[in-house]
PDB file of N, CA, C and O in Angstrom:
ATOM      1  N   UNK A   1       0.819  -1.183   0.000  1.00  0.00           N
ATOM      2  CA  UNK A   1       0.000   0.000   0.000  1.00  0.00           C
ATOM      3  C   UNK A   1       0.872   1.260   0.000  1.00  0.00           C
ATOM      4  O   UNK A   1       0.443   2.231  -0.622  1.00  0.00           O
ATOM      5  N   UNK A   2       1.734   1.325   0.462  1.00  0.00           N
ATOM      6  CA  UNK A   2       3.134   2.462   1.258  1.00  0.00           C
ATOM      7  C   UNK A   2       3.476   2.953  -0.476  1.00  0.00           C
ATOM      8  O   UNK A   2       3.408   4.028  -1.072  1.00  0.00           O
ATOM      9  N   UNK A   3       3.852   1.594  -0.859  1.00  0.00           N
ATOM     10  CA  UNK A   3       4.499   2.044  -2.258  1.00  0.00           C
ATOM     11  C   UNK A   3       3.958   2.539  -3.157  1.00  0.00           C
ATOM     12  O   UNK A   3       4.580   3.184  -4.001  1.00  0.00           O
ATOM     13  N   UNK A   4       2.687   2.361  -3.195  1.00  0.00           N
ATOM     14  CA  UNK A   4       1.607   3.396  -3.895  1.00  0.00           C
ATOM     15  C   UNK A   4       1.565   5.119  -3.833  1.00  0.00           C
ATOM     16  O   UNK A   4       0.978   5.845  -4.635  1.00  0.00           O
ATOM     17  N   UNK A   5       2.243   5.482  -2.823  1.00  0.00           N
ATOM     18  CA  UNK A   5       1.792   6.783  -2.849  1.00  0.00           C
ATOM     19  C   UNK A   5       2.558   7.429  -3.414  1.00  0.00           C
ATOM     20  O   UNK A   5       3.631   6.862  -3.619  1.00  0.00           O
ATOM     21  N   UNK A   6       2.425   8.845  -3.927  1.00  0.00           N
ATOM     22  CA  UNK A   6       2.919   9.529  -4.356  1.00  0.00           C
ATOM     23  C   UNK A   6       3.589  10.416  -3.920  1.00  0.00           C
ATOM     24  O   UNK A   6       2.950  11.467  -3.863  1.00  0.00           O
ATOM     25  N   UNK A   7       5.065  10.525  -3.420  1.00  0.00           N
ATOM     26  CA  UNK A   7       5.619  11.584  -2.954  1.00  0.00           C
ATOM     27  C   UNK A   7       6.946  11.790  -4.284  1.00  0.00           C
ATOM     28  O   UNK A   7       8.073  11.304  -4.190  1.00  0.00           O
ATOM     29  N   UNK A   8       6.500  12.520  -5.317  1.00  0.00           N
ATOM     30  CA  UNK A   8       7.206  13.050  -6.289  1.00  0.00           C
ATOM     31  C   UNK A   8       7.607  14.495  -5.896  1.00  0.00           C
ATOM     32  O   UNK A   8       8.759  14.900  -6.054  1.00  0.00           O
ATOM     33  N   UNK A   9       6.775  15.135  -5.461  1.00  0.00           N
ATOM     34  CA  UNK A   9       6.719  16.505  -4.916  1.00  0.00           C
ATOM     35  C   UNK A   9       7.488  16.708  -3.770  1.00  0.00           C
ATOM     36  O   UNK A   9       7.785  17.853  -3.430  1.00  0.00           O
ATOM     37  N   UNK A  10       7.829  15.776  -3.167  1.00  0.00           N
ATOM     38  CA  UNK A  10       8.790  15.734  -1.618  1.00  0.00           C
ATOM     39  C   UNK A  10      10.411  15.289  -2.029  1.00  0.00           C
ATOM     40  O   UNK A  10      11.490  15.731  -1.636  1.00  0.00           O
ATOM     41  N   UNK A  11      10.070  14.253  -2.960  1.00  0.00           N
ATOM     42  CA  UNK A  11      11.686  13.521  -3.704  1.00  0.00           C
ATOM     43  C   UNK A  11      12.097  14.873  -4.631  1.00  0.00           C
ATOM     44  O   UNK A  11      13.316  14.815  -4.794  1.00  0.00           O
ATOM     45  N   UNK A  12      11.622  15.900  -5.206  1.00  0.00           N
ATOM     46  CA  UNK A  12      11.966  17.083  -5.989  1.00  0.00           C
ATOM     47  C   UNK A  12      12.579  17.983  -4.889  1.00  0.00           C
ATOM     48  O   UNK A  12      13.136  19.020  -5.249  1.00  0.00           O
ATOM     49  N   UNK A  13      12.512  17.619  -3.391  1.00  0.00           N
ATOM     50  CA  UNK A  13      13.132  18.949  -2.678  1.00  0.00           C
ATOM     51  C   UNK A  13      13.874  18.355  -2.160  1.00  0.00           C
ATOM     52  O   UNK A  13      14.305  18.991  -1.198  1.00  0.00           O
ATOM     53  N   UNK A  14      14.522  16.953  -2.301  1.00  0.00           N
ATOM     54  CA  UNK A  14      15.991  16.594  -1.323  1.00  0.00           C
ATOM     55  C   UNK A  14      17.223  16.875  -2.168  1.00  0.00           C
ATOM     56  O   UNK A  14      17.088  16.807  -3.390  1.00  0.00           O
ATOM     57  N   UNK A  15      17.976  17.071  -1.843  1.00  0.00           N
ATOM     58  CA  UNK A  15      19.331  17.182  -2.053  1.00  0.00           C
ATOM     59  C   UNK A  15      20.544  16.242  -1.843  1.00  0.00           C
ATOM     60  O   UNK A  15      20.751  15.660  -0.778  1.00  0.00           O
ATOM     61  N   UNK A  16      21.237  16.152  -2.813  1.00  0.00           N
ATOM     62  CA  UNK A  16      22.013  14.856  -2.918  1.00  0.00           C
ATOM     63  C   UNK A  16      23.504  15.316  -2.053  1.00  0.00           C
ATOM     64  O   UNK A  16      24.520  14.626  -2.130  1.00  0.00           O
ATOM     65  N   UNK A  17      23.438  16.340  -1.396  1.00  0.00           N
ATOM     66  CA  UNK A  17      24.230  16.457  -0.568  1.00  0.00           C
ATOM     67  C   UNK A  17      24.134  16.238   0.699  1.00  0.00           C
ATOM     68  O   UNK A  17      23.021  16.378   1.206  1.00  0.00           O
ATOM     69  N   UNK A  18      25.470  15.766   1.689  1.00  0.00           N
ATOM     70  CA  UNK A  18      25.250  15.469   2.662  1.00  0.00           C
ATOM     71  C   UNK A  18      24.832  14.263   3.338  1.00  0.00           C
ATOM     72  O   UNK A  18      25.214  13.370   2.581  1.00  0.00           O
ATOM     73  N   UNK A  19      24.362  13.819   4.161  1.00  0.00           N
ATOM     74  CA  UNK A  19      23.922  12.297   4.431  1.00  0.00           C
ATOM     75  C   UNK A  19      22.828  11.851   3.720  1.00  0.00           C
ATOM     76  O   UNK A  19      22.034  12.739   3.410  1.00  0.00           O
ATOM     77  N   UNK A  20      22.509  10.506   3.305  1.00  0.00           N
ATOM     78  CA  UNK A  20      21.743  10.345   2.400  1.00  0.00           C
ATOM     79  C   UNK A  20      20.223   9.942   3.989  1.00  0.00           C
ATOM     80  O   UNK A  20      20.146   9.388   5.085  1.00  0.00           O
ATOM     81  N   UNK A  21      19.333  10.729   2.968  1.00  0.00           N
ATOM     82  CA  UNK A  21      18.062  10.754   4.258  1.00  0.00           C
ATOM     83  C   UNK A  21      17.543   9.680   3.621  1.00  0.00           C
ATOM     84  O   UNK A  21      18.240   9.221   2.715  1.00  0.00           O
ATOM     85  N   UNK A  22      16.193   8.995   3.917  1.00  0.00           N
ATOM     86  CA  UNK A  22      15.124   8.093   3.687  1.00  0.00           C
ATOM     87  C   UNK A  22      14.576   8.000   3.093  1.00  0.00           C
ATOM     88  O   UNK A  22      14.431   9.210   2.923  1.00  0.00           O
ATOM     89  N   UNK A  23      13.896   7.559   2.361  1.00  0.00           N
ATOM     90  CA  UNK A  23      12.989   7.216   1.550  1.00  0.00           C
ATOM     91  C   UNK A  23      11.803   8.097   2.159  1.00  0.00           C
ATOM     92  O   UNK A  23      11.502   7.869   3.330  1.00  0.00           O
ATOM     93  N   UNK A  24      11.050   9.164   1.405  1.00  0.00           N
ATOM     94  CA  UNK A  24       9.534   9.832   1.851  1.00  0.00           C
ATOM     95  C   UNK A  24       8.428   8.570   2.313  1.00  0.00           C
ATOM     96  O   UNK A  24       7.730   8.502   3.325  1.00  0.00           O
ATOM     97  N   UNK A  25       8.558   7.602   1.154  1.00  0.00           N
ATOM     98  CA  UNK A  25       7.441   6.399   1.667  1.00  0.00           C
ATOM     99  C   UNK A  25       7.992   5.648   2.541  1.00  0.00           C
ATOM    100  O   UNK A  25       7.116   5.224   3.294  1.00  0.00           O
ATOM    101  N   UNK A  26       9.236   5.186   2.881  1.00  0.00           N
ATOM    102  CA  UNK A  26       9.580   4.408   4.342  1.00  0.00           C
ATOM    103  C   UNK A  26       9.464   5.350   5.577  1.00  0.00           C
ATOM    104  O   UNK A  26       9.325   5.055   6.764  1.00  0.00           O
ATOM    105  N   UNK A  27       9.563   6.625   4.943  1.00  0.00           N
ATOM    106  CA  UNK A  27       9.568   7.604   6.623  1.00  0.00           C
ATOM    107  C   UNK A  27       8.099   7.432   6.732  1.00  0.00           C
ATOM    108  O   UNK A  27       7.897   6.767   7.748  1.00  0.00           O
ATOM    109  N   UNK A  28       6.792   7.782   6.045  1.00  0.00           N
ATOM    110  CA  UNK A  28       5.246   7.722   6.032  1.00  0.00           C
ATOM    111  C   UNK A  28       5.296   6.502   6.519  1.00  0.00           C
ATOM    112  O   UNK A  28       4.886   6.330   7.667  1.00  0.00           O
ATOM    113  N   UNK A  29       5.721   5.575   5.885  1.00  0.00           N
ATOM    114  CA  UNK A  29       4.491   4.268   6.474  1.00  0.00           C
ATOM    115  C   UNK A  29       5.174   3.904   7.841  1.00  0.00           C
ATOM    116  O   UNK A  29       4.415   3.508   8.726  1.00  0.00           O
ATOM    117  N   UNK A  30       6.593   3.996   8.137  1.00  0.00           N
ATOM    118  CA  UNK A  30       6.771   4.190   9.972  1.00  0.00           C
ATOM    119  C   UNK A  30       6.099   4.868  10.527  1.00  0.00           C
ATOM    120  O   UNK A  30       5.583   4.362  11.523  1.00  0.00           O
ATOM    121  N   UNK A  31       5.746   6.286  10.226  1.00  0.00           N
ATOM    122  CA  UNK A  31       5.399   7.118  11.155  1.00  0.00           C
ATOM    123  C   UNK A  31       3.358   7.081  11.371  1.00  0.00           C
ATOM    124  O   UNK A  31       2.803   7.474  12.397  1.00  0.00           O
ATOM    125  N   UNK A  32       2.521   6.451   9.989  1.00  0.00           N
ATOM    126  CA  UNK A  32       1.289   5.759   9.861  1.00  0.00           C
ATOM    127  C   UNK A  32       1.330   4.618  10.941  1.00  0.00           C
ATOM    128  O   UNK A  32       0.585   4.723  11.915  1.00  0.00           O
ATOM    129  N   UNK A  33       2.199   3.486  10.813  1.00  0.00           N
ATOM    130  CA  UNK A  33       1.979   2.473  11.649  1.00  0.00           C
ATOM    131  C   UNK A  33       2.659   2.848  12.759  1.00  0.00           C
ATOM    132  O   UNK A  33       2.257   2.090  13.641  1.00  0.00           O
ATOM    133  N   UNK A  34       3.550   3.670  13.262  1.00  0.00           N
ATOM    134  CA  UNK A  34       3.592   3.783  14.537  1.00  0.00           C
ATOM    135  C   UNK A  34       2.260   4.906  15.075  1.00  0.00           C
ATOM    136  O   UNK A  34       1.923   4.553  16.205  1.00  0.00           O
ATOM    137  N   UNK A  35       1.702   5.728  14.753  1.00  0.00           N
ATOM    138  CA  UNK A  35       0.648   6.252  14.921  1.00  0.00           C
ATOM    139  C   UNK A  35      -0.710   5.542  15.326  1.00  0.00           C
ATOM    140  O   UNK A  35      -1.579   5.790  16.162  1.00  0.00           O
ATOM    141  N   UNK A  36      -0.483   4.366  14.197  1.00  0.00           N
ATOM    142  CA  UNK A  36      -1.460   3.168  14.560  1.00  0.00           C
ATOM    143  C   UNK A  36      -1.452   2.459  15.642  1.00  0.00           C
ATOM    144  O   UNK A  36      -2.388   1.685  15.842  1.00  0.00           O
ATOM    145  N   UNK A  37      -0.836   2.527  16.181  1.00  0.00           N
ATOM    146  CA  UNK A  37       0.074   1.394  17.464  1.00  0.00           C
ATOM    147  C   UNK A  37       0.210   2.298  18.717  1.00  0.00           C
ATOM    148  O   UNK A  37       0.478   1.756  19.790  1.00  0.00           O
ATOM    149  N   UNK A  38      -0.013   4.081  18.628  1.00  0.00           N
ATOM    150  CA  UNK A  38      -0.137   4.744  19.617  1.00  0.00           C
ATOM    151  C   UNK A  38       1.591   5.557  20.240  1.00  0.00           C
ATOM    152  O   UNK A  38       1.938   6.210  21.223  1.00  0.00           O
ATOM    153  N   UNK A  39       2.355   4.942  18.811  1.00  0.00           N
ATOM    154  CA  UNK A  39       3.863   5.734  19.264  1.00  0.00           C
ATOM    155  C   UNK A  39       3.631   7.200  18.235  1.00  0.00           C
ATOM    156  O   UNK A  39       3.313   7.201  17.045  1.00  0.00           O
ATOM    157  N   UNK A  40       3.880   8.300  19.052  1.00  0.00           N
ATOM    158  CA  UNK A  40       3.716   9.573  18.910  1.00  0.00           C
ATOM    159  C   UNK A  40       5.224  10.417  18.703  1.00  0.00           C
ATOM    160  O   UNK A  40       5.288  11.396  17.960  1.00  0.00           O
ATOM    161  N   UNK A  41       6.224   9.984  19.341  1.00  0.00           N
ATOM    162  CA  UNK A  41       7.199  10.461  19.515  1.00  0.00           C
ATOM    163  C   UNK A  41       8.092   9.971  18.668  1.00  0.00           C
ATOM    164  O   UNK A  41       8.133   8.753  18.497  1.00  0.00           O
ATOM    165  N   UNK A  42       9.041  10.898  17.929  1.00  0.00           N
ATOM    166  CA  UNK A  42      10.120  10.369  17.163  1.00  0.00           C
ATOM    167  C   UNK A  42      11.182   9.601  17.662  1.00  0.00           C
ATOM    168  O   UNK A  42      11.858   8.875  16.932  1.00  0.00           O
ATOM    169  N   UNK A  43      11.462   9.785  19.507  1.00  0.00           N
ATOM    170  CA  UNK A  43      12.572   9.476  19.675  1.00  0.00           C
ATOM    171  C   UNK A  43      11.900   7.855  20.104  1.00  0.00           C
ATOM    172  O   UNK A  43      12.674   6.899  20.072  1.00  0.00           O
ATOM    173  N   UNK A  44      10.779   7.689  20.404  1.00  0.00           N
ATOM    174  CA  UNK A  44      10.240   6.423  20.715  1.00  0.00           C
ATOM    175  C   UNK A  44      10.166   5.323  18.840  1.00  0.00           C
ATOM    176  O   UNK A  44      10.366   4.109  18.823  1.00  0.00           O
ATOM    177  N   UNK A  45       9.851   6.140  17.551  1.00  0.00           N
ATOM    178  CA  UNK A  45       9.893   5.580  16.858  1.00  0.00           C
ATOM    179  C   UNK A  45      11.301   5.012  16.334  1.00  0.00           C
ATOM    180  O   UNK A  45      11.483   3.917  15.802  1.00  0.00           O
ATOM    181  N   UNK A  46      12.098   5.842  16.559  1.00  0.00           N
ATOM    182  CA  UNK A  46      13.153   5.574  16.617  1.00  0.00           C
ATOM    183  C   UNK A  46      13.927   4.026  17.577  1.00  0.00           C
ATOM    184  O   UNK A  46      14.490   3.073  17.038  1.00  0.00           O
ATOM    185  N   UNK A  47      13.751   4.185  18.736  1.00  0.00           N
ATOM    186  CA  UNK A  47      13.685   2.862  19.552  1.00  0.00           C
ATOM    187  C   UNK A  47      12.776   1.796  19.151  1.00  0.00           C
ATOM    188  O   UNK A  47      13.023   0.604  19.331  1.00  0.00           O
ATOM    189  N   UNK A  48      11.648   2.279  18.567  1.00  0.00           N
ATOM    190  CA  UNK A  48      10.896   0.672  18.338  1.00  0.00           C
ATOM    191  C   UNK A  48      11.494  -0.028  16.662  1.00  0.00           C
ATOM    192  O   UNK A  48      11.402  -1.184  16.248  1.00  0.00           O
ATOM    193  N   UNK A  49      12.138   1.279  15.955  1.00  0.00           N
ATOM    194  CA  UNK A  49      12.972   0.527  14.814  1.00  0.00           C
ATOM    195  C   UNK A  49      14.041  -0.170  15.078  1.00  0.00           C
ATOM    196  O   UNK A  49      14.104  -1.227  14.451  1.00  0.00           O
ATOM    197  N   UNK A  50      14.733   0.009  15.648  1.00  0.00           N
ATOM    198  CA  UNK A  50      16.044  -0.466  16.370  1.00  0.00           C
ATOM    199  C   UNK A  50      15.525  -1.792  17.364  1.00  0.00           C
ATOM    200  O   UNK A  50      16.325  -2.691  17.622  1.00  0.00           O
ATOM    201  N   UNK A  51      14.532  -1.814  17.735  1.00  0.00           N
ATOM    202  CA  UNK A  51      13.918  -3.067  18.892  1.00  0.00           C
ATOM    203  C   UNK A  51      12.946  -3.790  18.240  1.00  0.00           C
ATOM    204  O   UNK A  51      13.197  -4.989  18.119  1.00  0.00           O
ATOM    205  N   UNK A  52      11.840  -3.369  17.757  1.00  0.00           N
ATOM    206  CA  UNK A  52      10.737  -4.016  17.512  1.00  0.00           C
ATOM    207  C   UNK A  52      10.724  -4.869  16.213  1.00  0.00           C
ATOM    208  O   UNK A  52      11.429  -4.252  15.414  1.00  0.00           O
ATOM    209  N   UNK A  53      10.242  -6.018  15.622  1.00  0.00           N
ATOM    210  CA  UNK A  53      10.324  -6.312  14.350  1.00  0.00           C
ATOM    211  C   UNK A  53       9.801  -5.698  13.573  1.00  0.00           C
ATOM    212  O   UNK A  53      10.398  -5.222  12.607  1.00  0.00           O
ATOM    213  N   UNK A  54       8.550  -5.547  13.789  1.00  0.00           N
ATOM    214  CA  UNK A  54       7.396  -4.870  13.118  1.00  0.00           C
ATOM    215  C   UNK A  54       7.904  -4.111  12.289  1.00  0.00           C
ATOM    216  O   UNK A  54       7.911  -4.210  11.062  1.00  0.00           O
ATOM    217  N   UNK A  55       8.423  -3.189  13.073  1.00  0.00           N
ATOM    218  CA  UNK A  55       8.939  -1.103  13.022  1.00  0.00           C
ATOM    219  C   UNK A  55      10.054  -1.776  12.318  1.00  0.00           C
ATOM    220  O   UNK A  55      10.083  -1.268  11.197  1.00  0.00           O
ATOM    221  N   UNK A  56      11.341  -3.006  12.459  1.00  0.00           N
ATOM    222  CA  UNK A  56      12.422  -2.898  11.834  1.00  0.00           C
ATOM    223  C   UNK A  56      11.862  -3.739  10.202  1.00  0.00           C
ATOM    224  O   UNK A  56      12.077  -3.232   9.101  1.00  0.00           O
ATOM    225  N   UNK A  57      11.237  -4.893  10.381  1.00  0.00           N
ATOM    226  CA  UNK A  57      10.452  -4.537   8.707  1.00  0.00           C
ATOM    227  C   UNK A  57      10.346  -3.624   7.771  1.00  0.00           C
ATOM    228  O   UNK A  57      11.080  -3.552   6.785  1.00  0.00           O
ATOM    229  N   UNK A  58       9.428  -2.885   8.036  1.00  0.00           N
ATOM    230  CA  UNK A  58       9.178  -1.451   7.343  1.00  0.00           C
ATOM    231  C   UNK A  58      10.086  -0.488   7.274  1.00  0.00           C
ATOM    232  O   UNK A  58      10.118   0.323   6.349  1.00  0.00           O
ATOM    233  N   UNK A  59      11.237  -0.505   8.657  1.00  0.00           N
ATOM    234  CA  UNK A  59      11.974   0.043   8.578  1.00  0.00           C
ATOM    235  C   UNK A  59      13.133  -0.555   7.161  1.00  0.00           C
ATOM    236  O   UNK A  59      13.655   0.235   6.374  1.00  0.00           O
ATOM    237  N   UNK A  60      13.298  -1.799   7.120  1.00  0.00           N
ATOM    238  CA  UNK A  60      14.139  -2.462   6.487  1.00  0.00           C
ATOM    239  C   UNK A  60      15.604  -2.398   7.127  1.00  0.00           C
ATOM    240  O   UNK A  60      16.526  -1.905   6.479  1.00  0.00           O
ATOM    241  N   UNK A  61      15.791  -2.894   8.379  1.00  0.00           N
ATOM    242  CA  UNK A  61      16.896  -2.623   9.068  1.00  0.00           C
ATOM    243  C   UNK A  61      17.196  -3.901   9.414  1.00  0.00           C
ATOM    244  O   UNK A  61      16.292  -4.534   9.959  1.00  0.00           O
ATOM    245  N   UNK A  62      18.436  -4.542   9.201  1.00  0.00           N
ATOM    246  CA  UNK A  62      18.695  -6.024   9.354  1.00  0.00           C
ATOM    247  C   UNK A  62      19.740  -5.907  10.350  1.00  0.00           C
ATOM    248  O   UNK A  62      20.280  -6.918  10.799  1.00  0.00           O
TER     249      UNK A  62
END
């Protein structure tokens, strides 16, 4: 579903300088399903990617 959306308009304003940031649709569908699940906080989404499977799935973090 994630990969469906359209963020063309968001990928037109990153810049290839500097650290390479995320994917617009892997940052959305973490921050959708952690929303879903009741995590609000970045620094908590952050810990449940690094801990949780779920969050490291979507995250794609091995």
């Amino acid at each position: 579903m994630f990969e469906q959306l359209d963020t063309s308009k968001i990928e037109a304003q990153y810049s290839f300088n500097g650290q390479h940031a995320w994917h617009p649709r892997k940052i959305t569908s973490i921050l959708i399903y952690g929303y879903t699940h009741g995590v609000f906080s970045s620094r908590q989404l952050e810990q449940r990617c690094n801990q949780d499977l779920a969050f490291m799935y979507i995250a794609e973090k091995r």
